[in-house]
C-alpha positions in Angstrom: 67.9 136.9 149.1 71.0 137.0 146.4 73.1 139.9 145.3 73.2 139.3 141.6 77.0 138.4 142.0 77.0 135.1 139.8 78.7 132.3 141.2 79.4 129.6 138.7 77.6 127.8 136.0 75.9 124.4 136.1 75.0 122.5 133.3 71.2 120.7 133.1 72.1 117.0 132.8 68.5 115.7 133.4 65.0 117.2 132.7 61.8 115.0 134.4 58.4 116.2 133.3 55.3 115.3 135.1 51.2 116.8 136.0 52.3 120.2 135.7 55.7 120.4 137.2 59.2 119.5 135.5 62.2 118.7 137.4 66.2 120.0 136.7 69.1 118.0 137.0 71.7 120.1 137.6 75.5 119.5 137.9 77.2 122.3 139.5 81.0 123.0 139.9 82.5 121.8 143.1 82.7 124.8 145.4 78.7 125.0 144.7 78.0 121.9 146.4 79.6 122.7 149.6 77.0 122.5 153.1 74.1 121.8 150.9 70.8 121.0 152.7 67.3 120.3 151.4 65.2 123.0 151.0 67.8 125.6 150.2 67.2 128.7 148.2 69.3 128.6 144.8 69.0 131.2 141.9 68.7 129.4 138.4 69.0 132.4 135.7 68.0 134.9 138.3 64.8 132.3 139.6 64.8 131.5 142.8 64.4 127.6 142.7 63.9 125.6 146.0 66.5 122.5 146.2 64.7 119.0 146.5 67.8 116.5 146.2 71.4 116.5 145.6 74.7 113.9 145.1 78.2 114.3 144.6 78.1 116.8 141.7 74.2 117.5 140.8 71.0 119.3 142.4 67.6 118.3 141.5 64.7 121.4 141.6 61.2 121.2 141.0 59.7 123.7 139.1 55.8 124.9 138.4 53.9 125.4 135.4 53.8 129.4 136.4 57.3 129.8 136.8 57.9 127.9 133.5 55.4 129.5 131.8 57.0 133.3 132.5 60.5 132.5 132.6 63.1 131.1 130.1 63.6 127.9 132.4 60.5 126.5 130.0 62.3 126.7 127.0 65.5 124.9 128.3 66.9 121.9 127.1 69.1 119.0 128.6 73.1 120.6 127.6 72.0 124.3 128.2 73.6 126.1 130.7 72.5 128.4 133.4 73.8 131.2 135.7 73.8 130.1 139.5 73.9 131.7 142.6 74.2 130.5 146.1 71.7 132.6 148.7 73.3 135.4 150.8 74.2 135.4 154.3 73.7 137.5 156.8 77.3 139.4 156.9 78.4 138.4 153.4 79.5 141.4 150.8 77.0 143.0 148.9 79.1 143.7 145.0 75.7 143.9 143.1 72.3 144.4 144.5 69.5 143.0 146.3 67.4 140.7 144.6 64.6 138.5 146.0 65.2 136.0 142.6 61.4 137.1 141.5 61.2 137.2 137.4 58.8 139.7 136.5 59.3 138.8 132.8 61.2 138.3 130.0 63.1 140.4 127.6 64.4 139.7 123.9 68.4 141.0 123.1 67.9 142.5 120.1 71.5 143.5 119.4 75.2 142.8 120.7 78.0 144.9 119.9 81.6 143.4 121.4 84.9 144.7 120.9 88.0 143.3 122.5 87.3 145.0 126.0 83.9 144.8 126.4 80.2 143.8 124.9 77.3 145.9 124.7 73.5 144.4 124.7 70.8 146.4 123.6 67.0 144.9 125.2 63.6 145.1 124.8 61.3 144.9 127.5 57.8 144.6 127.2 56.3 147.8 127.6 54.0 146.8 130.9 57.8 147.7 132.8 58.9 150.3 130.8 58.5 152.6 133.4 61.3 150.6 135.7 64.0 151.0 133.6 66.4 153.7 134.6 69.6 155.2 133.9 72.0 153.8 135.8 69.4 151.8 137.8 70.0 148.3 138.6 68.1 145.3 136.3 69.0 141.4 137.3 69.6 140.0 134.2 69.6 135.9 134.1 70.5 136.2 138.1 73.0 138.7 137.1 73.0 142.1 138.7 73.5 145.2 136.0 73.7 148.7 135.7 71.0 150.1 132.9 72.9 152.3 130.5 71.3 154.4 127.4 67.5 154.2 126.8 65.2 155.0 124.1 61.5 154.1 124.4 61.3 149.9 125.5 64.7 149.5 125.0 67.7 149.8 127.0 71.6 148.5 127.2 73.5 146.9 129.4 77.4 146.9 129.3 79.1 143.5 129.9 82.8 143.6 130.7 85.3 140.6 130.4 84.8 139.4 133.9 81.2 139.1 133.8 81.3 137.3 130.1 83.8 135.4 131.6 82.1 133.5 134.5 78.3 133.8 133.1 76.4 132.4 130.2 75.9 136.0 129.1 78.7 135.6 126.5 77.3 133.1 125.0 73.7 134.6 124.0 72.7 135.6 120.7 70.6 138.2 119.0 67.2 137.2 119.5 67.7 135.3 122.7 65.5 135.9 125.6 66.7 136.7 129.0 65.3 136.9 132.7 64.7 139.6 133.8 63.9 140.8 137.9 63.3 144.8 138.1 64.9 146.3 141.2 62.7 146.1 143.8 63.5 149.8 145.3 62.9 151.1 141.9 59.8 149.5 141.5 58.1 150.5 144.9 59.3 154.1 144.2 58.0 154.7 140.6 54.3 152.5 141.8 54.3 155.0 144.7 55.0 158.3 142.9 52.3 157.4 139.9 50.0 156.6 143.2 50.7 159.8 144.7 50.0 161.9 141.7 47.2 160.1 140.6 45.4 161.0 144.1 46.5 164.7 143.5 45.1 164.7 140.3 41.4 163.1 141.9 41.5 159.5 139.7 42.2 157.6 143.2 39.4 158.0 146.5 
């Protein structure tokens, strides 16, 4: 489980490709490597990844073909960076929302619009989740958690203040740039249940 409440940044220093499965090596900052087992649950851009080695500075994950294939961890490169975050703990604050570190897709920023206060990103989903994007729902984008602002047909914005720009790679994307996305999970089982509902009023289920 995370919260969307990004913790640092680490920096992919290693990439090892075999049969259908490539391997990160990460190096994270130092208060990310603290009481680190094997087997721990880390969010990489909002995927949860399942650690498989570490040293002094660096994790190693492996990752599938599937996971590569529907999230943006596929097109990355040794020198990229990527958004981490730490699993929740039973106790810990909750500042964004709960996110299971599931990608349900990706989604291309078609515009940004910054002034000196704050940056606006305009993105396009594809249309199959349309129907998950509300105002002022929550959306996880690249691991981080955010509230939906204006919509118009399959795209939406988000509103990125200097904090956020500050301690993500959000600041650092471009128009054109794709971007993880996970669709709040709450949202999800409520719209799937009403279009469930009303499709058995309406005869079309048995």
């Amino acid at each position: 489980m995370f919260t969307g409440i990004v913790q640092g940044v680490g920096k992919i220093i290693q990439i090892i490709d075999k049969d259908k499965l490539r391997s990160f090596k990460i190096e994270l900052p130092k208060h990310l490597m603290q009481n680190l087992q094997i087997g721990a649950s880390i969010a990489n851009d909002g995927c949860c990844l399942t650690l498989t080695g570490f040293g002094d500075n660096w994790v190693l994950f492996d990752i599938m073909q599937e996971t590569l294939s529907i999230t943006t961890l596929g097109d990355k490169k040794v020198g990229d960076y990527i958004n981490i975050e730490r699993s929740a703990k039973y106790g810990d604050e909750v500042g964004g929302h709960i996110m299971s570190g599931h990608v349900a897709c990706t989604a291309k920023i078609t515009q940004i619009i910054k002034t000196e206060t704050n940056c606006t990103m305009v993105i396009e989903i594809p249309s199959l989740f349309q129907k998950y994007i509300l105002y002022k729902g929550f959306i996880g984008i690249d691991g981080a958690s955010l509230t939906i602002g204006k919509i118009n047909d399959n795209q939406f914005s988000i509103h990125l203040i200097p904090e956020t720009l500050a301690i993500t790679t959000l600041k650092d994307k471009k128009e054109g740039d794709k971007v993880n996305i996970e669709i709040d999970s709450q949202t999800q089982a409520i719209v799937d249940t009403v279009e469930r509902v009303m499709a058995m009023k309406e005869g079309k289920l048995d």
